[in-house]
N, C-alpha and C positions, 0 to 999 in steps of 0.2 A: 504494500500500500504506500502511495505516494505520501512523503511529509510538507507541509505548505506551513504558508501562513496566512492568517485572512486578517484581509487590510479592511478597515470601517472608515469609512467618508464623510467631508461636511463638505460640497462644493458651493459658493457663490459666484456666479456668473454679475459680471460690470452690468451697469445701466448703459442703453443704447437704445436704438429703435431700429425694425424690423425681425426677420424670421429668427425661428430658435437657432439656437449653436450648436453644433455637431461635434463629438468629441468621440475622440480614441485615446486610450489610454495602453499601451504597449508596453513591451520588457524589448530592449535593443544590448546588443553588445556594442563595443567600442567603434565599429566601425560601420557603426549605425544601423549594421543588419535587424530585422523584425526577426522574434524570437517566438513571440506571443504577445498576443494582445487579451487584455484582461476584462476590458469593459470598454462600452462600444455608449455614446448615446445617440441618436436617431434611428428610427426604423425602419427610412426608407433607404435604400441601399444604392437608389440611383445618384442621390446627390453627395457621397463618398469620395466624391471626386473634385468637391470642392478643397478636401485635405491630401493634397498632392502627394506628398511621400505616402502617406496610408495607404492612398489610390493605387498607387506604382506596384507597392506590394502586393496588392488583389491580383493584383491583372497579372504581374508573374509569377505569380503562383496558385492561378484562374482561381481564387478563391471567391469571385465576385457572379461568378458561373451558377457556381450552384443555386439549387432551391431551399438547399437548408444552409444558406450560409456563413450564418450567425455561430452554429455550433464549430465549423470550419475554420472560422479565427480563433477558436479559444474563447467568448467573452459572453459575458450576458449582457443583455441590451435593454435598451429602454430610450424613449422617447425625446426629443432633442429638449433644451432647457433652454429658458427663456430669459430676457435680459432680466436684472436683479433677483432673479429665483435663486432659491438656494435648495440642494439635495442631498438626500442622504444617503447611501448607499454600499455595498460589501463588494469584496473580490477575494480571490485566494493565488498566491502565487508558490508554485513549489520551490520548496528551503534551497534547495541544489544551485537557484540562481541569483541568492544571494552573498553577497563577498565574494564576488567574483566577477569584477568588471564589468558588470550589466548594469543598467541604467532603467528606468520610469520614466518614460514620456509620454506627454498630455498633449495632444494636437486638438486644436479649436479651430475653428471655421463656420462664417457665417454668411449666406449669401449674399453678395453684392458689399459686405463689410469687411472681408479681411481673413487671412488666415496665418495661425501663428504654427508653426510644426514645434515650437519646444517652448508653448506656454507655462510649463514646468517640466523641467526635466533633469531630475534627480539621481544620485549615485541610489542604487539597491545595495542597502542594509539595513537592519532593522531601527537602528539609532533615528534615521531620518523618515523610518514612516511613522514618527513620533513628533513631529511638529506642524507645524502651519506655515504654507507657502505665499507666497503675491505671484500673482503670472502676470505674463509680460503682454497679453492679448486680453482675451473676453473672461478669463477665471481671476474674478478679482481676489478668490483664496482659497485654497485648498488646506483641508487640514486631517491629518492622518492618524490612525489609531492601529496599529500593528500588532496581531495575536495570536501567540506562538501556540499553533496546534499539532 
């Protein structure tokens, strides 16, 4: 059986006007390869393409193909978030890719406003899924709760 750990979330998305924000949250090694992705929010899959690197990844590794292709990335999903909303939310990531030069990255995109590929993008260790972030795009803050199971 796999050892993980599961992360608990507090995201607040900035104030702005127009559509919700589309985010992925990914495990990347140093030379920015996608490893896994952990959490996904939008549910429609056509406009995924607004987060370029995300995108890139789908499409070479036609993960964007399929009909199930939510469980295909690794992630649970849920529905895009909207300006000043804040949500709460769980993931689990396996222990193995921890301390070991893998990284947390948050990609935001919004249509017609903007898209950030390292709105947060932090080293993976457990120390750092223990505090609270500022992103540099639409996540005015993330804040992390890390639970060794």
């Amino acid at each position: 059986m796999e050892e993980y750990i599961e992360v608990k979330c507090i995201l607040e998305i900035v104030n702005y006007t127009g559509q919700g924000a589309y985010i992925a949250i990914s495990i990347i090694d140093k030379s920015e390869k996608y490893i896994k992705t952990v959490y996904v929010f939008g549910n429609d899959k056509s406009w995924f393409s607004e987060m370029k690197l995300f995108w890139r990844n789908l499409r070479e590794n036609n993960l964007f193909l399929d009909k199930d292709f939510y469980p295909l990335v690794d992630a649970i999903s849920g529905p895009t978030i909207s300006a000043s909303e804040r949500r709460m939310f769980q993931f689990k990531i396996p222990k193995n890719l921890f301390n070991s030069n893998y990284n947390l990255r948050i990609e935001t995109a919004v249509e017609d406003k903007g898209y950030y590929v390292n709105d947060v993008n932090i080293n993976l260790n457990p120390e750092n899924l223990k505090k609270i972030y500022q992103g540099e795009g639409f996540i005015n803050e993330i804040q992390f709760s890390a639970l060794d199971k």
